[in-house]
C-alpha positions as CSV (number, residue, x, y, z in Angstrom):
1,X,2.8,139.5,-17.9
2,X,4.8,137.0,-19.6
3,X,7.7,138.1,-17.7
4,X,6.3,136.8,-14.3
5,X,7.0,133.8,-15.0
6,X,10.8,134.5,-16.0
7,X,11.1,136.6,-12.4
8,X,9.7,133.4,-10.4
9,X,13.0,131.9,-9.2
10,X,14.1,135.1,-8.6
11,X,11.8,135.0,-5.3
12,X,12.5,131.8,-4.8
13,X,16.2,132.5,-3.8
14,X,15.5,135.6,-1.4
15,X,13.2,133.9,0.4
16,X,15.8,131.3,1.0
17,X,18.0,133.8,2.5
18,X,14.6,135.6,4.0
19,X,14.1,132.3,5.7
20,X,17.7,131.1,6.5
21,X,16.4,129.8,9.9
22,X,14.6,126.9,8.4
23,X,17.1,126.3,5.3
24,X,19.2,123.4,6.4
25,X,16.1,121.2,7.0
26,X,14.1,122.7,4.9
27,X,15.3,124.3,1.6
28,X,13.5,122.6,-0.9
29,X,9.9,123.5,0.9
30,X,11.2,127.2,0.6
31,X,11.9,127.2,-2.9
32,X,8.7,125.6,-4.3
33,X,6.4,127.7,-1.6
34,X,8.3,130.5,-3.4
35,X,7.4,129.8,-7.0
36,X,4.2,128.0,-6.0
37,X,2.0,131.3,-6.1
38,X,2.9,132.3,-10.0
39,X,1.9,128.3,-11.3
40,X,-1.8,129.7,-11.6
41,X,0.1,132.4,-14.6
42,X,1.7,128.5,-15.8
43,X,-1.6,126.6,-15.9
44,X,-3.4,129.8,-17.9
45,X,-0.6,130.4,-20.6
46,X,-0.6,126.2,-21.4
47,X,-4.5,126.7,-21.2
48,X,-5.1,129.4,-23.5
49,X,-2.1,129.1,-26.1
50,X,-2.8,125.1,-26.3
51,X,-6.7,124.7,-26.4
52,X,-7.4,122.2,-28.8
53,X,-10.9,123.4,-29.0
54,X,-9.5,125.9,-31.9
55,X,-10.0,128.9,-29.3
56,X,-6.8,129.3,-28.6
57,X,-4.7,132.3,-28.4
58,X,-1.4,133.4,-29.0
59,X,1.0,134.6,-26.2
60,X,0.5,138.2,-27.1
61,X,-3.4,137.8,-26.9
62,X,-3.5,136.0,-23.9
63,X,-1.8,138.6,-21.9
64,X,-3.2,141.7,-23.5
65,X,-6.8,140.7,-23.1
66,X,-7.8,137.3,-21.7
67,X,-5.6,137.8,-18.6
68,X,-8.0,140.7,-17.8
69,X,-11.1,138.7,-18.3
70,X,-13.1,138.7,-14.6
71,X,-12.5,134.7,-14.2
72,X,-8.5,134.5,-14.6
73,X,-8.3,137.9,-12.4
74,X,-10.1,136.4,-9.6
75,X,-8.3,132.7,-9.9
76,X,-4.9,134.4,-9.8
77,X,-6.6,136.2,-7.2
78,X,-6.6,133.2,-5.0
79,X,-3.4,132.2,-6.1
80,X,-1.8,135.0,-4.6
81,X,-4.9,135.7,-1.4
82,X,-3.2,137.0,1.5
83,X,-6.0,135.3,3.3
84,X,-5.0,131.9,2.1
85,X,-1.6,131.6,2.2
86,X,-1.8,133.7,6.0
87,X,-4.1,131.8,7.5
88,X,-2.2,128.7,6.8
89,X,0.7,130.9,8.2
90,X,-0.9,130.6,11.2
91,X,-2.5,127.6,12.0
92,X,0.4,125.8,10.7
93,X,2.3,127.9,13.3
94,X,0.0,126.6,16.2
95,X,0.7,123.1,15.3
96,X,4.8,123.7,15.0
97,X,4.0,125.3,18.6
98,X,2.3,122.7,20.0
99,X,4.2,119.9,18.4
100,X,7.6,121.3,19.7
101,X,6.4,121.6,23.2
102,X,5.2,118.3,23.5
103,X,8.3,117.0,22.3
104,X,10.2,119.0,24.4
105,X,8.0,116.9,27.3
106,X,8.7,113.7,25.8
107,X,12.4,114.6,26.2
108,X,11.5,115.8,29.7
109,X,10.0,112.7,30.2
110,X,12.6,110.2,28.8
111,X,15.3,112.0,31.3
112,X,12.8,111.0,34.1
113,X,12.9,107.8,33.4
114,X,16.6,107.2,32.6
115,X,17.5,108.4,36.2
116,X,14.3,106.4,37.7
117,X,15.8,103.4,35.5
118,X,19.0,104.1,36.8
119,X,18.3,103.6,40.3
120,X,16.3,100.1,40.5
121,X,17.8,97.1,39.7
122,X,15.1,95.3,37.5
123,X,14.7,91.6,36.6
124,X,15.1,89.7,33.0
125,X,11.8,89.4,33.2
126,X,10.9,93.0,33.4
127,X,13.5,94.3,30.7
128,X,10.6,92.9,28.0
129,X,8.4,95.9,26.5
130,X,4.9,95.9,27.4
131,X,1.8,97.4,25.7
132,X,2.3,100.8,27.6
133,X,5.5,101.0,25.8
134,X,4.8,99.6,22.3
135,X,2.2,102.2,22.2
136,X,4.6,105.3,23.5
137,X,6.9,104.3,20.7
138,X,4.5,104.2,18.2
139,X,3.2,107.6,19.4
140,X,6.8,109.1,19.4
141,X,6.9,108.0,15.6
142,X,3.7,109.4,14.8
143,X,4.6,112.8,16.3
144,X,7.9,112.6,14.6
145,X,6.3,112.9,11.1
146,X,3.3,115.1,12.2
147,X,6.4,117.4,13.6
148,X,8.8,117.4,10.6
149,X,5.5,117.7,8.1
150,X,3.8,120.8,9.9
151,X,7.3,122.7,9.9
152,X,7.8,121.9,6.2
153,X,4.3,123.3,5.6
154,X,4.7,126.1,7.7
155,X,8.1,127.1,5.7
156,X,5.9,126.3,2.3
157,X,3.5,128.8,3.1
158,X,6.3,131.5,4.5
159,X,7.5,131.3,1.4
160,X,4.4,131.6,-0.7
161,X,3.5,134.7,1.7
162,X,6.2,136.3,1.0
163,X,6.0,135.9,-2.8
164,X,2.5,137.6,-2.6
165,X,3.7,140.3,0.0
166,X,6.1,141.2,-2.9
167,X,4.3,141.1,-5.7
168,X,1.6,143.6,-3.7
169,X,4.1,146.3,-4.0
170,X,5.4,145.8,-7.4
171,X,2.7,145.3,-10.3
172,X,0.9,148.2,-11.9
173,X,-2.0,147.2,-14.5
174,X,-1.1,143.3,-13.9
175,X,-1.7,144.1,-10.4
176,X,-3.8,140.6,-8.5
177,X,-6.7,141.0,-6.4
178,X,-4.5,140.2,-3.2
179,X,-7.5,140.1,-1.0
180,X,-9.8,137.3,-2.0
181,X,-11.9,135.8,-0.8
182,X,-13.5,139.1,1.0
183,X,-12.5,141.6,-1.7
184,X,-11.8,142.1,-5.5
185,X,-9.7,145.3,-4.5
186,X,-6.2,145.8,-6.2
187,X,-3.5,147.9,-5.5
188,X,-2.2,149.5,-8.8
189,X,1.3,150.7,-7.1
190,X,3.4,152.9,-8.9
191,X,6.4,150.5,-9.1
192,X,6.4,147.7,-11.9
193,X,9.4,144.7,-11.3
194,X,9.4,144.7,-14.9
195,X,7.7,147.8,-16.8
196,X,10.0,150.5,-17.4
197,X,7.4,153.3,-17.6
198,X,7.0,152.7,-14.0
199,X,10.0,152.6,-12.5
200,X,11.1,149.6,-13.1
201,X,14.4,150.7,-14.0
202,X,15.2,151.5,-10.6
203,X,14.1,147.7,-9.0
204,X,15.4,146.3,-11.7
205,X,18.7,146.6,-10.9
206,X,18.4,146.4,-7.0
207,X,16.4,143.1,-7.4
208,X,19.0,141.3,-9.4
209,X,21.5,142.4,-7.5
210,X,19.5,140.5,-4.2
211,X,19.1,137.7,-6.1
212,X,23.2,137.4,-6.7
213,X,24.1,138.3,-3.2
214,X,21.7,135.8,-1.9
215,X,23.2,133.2,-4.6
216,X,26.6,133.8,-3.0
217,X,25.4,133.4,0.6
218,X,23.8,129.8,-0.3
219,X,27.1,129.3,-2.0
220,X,29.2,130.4,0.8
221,X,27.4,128.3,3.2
222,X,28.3,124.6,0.8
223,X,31.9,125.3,1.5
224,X,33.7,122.0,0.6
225,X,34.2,119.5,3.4
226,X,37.3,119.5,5.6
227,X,39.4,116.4,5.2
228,X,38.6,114.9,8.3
229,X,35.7,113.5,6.5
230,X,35.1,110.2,5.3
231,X,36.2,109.3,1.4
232,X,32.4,108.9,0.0
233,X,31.3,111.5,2.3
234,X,33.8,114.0,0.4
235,X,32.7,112.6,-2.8
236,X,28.7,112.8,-2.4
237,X,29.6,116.3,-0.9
238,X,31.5,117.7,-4.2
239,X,29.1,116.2,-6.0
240,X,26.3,118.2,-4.4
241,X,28.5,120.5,-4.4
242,X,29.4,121.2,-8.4
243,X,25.4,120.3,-8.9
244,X,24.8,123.5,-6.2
245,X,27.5,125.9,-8.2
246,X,25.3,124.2,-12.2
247,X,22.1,125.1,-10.4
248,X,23.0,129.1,-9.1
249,X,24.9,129.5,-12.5
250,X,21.7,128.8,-14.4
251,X,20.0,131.1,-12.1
252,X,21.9,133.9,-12.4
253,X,22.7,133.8,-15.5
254,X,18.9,133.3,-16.8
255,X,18.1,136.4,-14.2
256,X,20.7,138.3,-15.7
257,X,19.3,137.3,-19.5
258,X,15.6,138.1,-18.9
259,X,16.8,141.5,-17.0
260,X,18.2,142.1,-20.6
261,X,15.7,141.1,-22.6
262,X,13.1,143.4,-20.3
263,X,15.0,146.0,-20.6
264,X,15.6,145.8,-24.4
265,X,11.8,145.1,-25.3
266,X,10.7,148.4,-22.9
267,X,12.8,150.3,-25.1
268,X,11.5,149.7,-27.8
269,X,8.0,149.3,-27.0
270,X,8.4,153.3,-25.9
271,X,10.3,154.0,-29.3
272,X,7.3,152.9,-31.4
273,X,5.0,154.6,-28.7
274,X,7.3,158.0,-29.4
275,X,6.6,157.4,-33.3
């Protein structure tokens, strides 16, 4: 449904305040693992409303039939595999595990050899770096970046995760086949996020009320700067700051506008189903 795309953000934004433990470092990872599982649903309405083949569709088409076909099912399908987005989960979680602990024994290590430093009076001659020490820099660096990347990944996939875990419970006929590779299986469950005739009318209002409670808890924690800070400090700070209050503005209000609109177009698609 066309609409799936218009919801996206919306997970997004909870999953920032699902995932509040990594959102200081690692905000923006968060919000595009959140939106990254519906870009499949982008990549097939550009594909079958722009063909330039002459077989393309229009919007209506697309999702009434050609979103059914047995090829687009099972590439959403992968899109939104609990499989692939869990097993990342967890190997990415054994390489944040390991990577912490062998910092935490580099740390371990340079406190060592501070105090063993701290006791013998050394020569000019030995203050020089050698190879040995060239070389544990260079490994520090390494393991600095393969550190910050595999927690950014693992927070990337956390996100996506969660974006499939969701969508499981709340797509009736556009349900996706959650369990690729292994299985076409769907779960049909009798709550829609956006069809009214199932219930939709009741997560509606409770999901877009989560997405502007969340807003105001990513607000809340941008308070302005106390004064004690430094004149372009305060400035790049309101600036992020006003850019923060455009962006959840836009966010809200465009959540609040497709609500609307899906509301408004499942009202009258069951009037002319009454007639």
């Amino acid at each position: 449904n066309i609409f799936e795309m218009c919801y996206t953000h919306g997970h997004a934004v909870i999953n920032l305040l699902l995932l509040r433990a990594g959102y200081d470092s690692y905000w923006f990872f968060i919000v595009i693992g959140g939106m990254v599982p519906d870009l499949g649903l982008l990549f097939f309405m550009f594909y079958a409303t722009l063909r330039t083949d002459g077989k393309s569709v229009s919007m209506g088409e697309a999702f009434d039939s050609v979103y059914f076909q047995d090829g687009w099912q099972l590439f959403f399908g992968y899109w939104h595999s609990f499989f692939v987005h869990g097993f990342s989960i967890i190997l990415l979680y054994c390489v944040c595990v390991y990577c912490d602990k062998k910092e935490n024994d580099l740390e371990h290590g340079k406190e060592e050899e501070a105090t063993e430093m701290s006791r013998v009076n050394f020569a000019d001659e030995s203050q020089a770096p050698d190879d040995s020490s060239v070389n544990a820099n260079l490994f520090n660096n390494n393991h600095f970046y393969i550190t910050i990347t595999s927690h950014a990944a693992f927070y990337f996939f956390s996100s996506s995760f969660l974006h499939c875990f969701f969508d499981f419970f709340l797509h009736n006929d556009d349900a996706h086949s959650h369990l690729v590779p292994f299985s076409r299986w769907k779960l049909h469950s009798p709550i829609s996020y956006w069809d009214i005739q199932h219930f939709a009318w009741i997560w509606i209002p409770f999901e877009t009320s989560s997405v502007i409670y969340s807003c105001h808890l990513i607000k809340a924690k941008h308070q302005f700067v106390t004064t004690n800070d430094s004149t372009n400090s305060c400035i790049s700070k309101k600036c992020r700051r006003i850019l923060l209050n455009i962006t959840l503005s836009i966010v809200v209000g465009s959540y609040i506008l497709t609500t609307i609109g899906i509301i408004f177009s499942s009202i009258v698609m069951c009037s002319s189903n009454c007639k």
